[in-house]
C-alpha positions in Angstrom: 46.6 65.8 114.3 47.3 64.9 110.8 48.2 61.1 110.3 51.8 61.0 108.9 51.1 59.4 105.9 49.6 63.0 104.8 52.2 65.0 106.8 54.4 63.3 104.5 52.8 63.7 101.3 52.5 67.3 102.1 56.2 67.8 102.6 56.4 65.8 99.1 54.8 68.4 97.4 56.9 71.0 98.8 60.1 69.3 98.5 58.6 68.9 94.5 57.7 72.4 94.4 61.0 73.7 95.9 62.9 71.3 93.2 60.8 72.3 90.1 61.7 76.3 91.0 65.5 75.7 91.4 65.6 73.8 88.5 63.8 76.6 86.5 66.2 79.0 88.5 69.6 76.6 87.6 68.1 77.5 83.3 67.7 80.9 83.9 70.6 82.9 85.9 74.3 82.5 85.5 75.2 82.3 89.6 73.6 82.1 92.8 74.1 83.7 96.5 73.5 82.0 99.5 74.9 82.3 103.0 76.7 79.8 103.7 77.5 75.6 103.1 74.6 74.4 104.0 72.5 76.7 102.0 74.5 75.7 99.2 74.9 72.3 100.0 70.8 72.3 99.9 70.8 73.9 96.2 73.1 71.0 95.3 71.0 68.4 96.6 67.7 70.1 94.3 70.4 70.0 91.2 71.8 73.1 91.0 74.7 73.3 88.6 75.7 77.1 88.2 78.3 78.4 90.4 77.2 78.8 94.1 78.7 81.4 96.2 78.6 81.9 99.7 78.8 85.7 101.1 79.9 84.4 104.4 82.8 82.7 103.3 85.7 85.2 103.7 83.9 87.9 101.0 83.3 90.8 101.8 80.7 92.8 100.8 83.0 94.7 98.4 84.6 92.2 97.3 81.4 89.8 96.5 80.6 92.9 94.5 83.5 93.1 92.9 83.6 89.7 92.1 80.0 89.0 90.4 80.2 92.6 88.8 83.2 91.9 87.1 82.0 88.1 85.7 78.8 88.4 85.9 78.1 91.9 84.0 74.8 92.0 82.3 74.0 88.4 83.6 71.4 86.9 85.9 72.2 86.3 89.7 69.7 85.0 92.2 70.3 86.2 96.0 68.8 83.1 98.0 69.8 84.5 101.8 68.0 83.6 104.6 64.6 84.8 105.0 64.7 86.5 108.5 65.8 90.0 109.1 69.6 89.4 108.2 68.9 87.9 105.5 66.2 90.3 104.1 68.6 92.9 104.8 71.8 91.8 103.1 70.0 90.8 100.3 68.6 94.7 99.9 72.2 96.1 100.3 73.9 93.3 98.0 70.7 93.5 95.1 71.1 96.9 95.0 74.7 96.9 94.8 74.5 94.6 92.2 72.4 96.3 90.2 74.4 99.2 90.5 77.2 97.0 88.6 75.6 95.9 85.8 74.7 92.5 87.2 70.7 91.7 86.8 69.7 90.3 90.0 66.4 88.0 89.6 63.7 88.5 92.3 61.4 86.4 91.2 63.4 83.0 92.8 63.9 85.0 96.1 60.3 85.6 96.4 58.8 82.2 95.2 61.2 80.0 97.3 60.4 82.2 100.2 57.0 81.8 100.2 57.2 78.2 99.5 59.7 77.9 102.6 57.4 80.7 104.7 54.3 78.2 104.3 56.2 75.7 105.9 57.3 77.6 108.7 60.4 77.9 107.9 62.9 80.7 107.0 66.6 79.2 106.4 67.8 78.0 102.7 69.3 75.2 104.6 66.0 73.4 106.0 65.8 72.2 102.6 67.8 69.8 103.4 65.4 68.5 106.4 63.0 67.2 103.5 65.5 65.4 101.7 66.0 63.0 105.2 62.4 62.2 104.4 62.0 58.9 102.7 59.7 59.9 99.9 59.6 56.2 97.7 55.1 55.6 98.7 55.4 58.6 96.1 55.5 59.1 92.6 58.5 59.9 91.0 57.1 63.2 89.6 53.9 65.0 90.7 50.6 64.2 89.0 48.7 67.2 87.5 
């Protein structure tokens, strides 16, 4: 068993990782999807200032659509659902949708936060949060290269 000294420093460099890429994200699209509070409350906590919306808080699917295809024509969205088989699949339907619209849905966040998420086991927007409970001050402020 790993001593928890590196355990930590591990999820350091996640939690690092995970905040450079929605920080890059928060530059680069005009609005984000996630499912619910905590997902967004998660996003928040990395410093995400675009406008967060939650597709299971009393949208539809229709009207979600309607919604970001009407303000967010010809823009960038990110779809940061859950990475199990709900998730997967509402993100399909609601991309493609999207796109349909006019509205530019980015991939590439999807795929590099779930990968970063997937190598720690984990699958829900919302365990972000579980490495910002971590006490992180042994570590440097930003990551050494």
């Amino acid at each position: 068993m790993q001593p928890t000294w590196k355990r930590d420093y591990e999820a350091y460099q996640i939690y690092q990782a995970l905040e450079s890429l929605v920080q890059e994200m928060d530059d680069f699209v005009d609005a984000v999807v996630v499912e619910g509070a905590r997902d967004k409350a998660a996003l928040r906590g990395l410093g995400t200032t675009k406008e967060i919306l939650m597709c299971c808080s009393g949208f539809s699917c229709a009207r979600l659509v309607d919604y970001l295809g009407s303000k967010y024509k010809k823009k960038r969205v990110a779809i940061l659902t859950d990475y199990d088989r709900a998730g997967n699949g509402f993100n399909k339907k609601l991309s493609a949708r999207l796109e349909r619209e006019g509205v530019r849905v980015e991939r590439r966040f999807r795929e590099a936060v779930g990968r970063i998420l997937k190598a720690r086991g984990m699958q829900c927007v919302e365990s972000i949060n579980s490495f910002r409970r971590l006490d992180f001050a042994a570590f440097p402020l930003t990551p050494s290269h």
